[in-house]
C-alpha positions in Angstrom: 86.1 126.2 71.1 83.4 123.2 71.2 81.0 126.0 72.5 81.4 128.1 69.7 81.4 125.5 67.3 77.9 124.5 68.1 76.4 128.1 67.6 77.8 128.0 64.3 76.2 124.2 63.7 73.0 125.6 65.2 72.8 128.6 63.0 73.9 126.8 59.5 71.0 124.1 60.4 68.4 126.9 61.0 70.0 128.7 57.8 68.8 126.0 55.8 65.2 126.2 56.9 65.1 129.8 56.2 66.4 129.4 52.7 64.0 127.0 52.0 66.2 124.0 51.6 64.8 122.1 53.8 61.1 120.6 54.3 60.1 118.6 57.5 63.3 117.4 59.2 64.7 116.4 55.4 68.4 117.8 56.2 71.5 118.2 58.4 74.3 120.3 58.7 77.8 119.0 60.5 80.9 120.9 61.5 83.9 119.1 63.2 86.6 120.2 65.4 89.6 118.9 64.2 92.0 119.6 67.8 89.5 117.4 69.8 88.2 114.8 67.3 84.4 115.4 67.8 81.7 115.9 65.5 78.5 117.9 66.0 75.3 117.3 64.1 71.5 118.1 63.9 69.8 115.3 66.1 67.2 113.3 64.0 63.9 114.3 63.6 63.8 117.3 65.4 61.7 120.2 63.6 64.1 122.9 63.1 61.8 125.4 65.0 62.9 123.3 67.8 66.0 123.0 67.5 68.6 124.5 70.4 72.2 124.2 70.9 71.3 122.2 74.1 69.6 119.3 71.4 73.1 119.1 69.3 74.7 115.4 69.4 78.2 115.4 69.9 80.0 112.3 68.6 83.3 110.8 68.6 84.9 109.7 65.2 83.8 106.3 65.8 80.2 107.6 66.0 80.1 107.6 69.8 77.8 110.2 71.4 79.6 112.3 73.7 77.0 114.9 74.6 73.4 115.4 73.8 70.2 113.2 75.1 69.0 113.0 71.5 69.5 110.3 68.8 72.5 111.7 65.9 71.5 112.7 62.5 71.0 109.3 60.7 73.2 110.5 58.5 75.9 110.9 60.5 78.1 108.1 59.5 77.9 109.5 56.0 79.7 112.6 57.4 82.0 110.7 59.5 83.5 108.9 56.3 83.7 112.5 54.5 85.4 113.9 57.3 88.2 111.1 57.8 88.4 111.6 53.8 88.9 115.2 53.4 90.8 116.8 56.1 89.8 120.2 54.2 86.6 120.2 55.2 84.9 121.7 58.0 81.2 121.5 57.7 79.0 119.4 55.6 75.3 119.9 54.9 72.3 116.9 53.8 69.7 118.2 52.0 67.1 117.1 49.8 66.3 120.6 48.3 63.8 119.5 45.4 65.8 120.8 42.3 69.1 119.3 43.0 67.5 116.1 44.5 66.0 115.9 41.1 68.2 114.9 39.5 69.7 112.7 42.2 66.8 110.3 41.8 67.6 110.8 38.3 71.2 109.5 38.6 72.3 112.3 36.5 75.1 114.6 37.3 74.8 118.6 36.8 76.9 119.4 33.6 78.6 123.0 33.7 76.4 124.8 31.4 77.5 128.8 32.2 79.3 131.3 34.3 76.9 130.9 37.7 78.3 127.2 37.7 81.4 127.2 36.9 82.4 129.7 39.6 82.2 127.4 42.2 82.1 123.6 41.1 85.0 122.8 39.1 83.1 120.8 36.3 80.8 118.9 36.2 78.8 118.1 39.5 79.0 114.1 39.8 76.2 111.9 40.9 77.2 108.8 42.2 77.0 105.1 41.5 74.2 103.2 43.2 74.7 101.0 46.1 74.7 97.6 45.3 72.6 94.8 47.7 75.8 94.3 49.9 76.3 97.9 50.7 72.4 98.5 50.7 71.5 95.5 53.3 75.1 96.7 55.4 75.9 99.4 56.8 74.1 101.9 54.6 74.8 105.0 55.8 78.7 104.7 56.0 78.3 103.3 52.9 77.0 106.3 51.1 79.8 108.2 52.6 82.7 105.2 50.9 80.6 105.6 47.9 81.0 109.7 48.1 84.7 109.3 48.9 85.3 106.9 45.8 83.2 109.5 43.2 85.7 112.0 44.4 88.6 109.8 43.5 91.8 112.4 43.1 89.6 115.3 42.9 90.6 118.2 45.0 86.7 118.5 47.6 86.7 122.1 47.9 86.7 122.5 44.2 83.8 120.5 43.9 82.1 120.5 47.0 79.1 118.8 46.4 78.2 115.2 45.1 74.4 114.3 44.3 74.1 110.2 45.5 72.0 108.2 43.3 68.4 107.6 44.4 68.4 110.1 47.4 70.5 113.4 47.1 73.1 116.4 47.8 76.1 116.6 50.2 78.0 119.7 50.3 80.8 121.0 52.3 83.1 123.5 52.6 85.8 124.5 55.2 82.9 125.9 57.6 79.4 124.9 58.3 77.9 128.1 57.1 80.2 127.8 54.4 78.1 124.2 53.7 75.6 125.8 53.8 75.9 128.7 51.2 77.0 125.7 48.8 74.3 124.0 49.2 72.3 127.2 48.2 74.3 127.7 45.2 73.7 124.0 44.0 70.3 124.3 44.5 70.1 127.4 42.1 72.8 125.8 39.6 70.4 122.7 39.5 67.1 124.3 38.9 69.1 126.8 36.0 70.7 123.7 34.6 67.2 121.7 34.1 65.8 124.6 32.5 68.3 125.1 30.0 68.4 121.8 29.3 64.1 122.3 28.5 65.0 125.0 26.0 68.2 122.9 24.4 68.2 119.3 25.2 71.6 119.3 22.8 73.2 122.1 24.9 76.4 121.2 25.6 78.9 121.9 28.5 80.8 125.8 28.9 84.0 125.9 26.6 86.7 124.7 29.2 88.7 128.1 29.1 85.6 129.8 30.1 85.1 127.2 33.1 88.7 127.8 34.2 88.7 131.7 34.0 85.1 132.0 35.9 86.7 129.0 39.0 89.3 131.3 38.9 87.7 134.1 40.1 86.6 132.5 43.4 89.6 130.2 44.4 92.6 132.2 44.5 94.3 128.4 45.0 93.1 127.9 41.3 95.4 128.4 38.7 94.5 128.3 35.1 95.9 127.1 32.4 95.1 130.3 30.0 
C-alpha cells in the first residue's frame, strides 16, 4: 500500500512541473496513508527532473523521517497540521503558481465571479490572516498550517479545497494527491480569470448565490442545494 502510494506522490509532484505550476523547486505535493500513520512528501530542493520514488521522505505524524536519505519538504509541518485537521483529505499540494500567488502576496481572497469557479470552490476562496511576530519567530511552518486550519473554521475542506496564505501562497488538497493536484490547476486558472475580470470591472461583484449553488452542485453529488 506505502509502495503504491509513493508512485502516486511521485507522479502528482512531476504533474505539477508539467503543467507549469511549478518553477525551480517552488512546490510540493503530499499524500498520507491513513492505516499506517505516515506521510510522504517531495524532499526539499530537489529539481523535479530529479526526482525518483527512491528520493521521497517518509515521515511519521510527529514529523519523524522514516525512510528517505533526503531532508522533508520544508513545508511539511504545514501538511502535517492539515492532515491531523481534516481527516478527508488525502493529498495536499504547495505551490506558488504566479497567478494565484498573486494575489496571496496581495492578502486578497479570490471572490466567485462565474460558473468555472463556482464549480469547485464553494465561495469565495479565503486568504489568510498574517502571522503575527510570535508565530513568525516560532515554529513557522506549523504555524502556517494552525493558521490554514483556523481560516477554515466550520467549513466543510473538500468544498473549498484551497486557502491562499498571506504573503507567500496556495495549498490545495483533495482526497488524492493527483486529486491536489488537478485543484491546484483549477485555482490557478480561476485566479488568473478572476484578476482579469476584475481589470475590465473593478465593481464586479460576486455570482448570484443560486447560481454558485446550482454550478457546486454539479460536481459534488454530497452538495445539496437549497433551490
Amino acid at each position: 500500500m506505502l509502495e503504491k502510494l509513493k508512485e502516486e506522490v511521485l507522479a502528482a509532484n512531476l504533474e505539477l512541473a508539467k503543467r507549469g505550476l511549478v518553477n525551480h523547486t517552488w512546490g510540493n505535493v503530499s499524500g498520507i496513508d491513513r492505516e499506517k500513520e505516515l506521510i510522504i512528501i517531495k524532499p526539499s530542493g530537489i529539481p523535479y527532473s530529479q526526482l525518483t520514488i527512491e528520493s521521497l521522505s517518509v515521515l511519521d505524524m510527529d514529523g519523524n523521517q522514516i525512510e528517505g536519505n533526503l531532508k522533508p519538504s520544508s513545508d511539511a509541518p504545514t501538511h502535517l497540521v492539515i492532515y491531523k485537521a481534516f481527516k478527508e483529505i488525502g493529498g495536499i499540494v504547495h505551490t506558488h503558481s504566479p497567478w494565484a500567488t498573486s494575489w496571496a502576496q496581495a492578502c486578497k481572497g479570490i471572490p466567485p465571479l462565474g460558473a468555472a469557479h463556482a464549480e469547485y470552490f464553494y465561495g469565495n476562496i479565503p486568504c489568510t490572516r498574517k502571522l503575527n511576530e510570535r508565530e513568525i519567530k516560532g515554529q513557522c511552518e506549523a504555524e502556517t498550517g494552525k493558521v490554514i486550519v483556523e481560516t477554515l473554521s466550520g467549513i466543510n475542506p473538500l468544498h473549498m479545497p484551497a486557502v491562499l496564505v498571506s504573503n507567500h501562497g496556495p495549498f490545495t488538497w483533495g482526497k488524492t494527491p493527483m486529486d491536489a493536484v488537478n485543484i491546484a490547476d483549477v485555482l490557478e486558472a480561476v485566479a488568473k480569470i478572476a484578476y482579469r475580470t476584475y481589470a475590465l470591472t473593478p465593481a464586479i461583484r460576486p455570482i448570484d448565490s443560486n447560481l454558485l449553488e446550482k454550478n457546486f452542485a454539479k460536481m459534488h453529488e454530497d452538495f445539496k442545494p437549497s433551490i
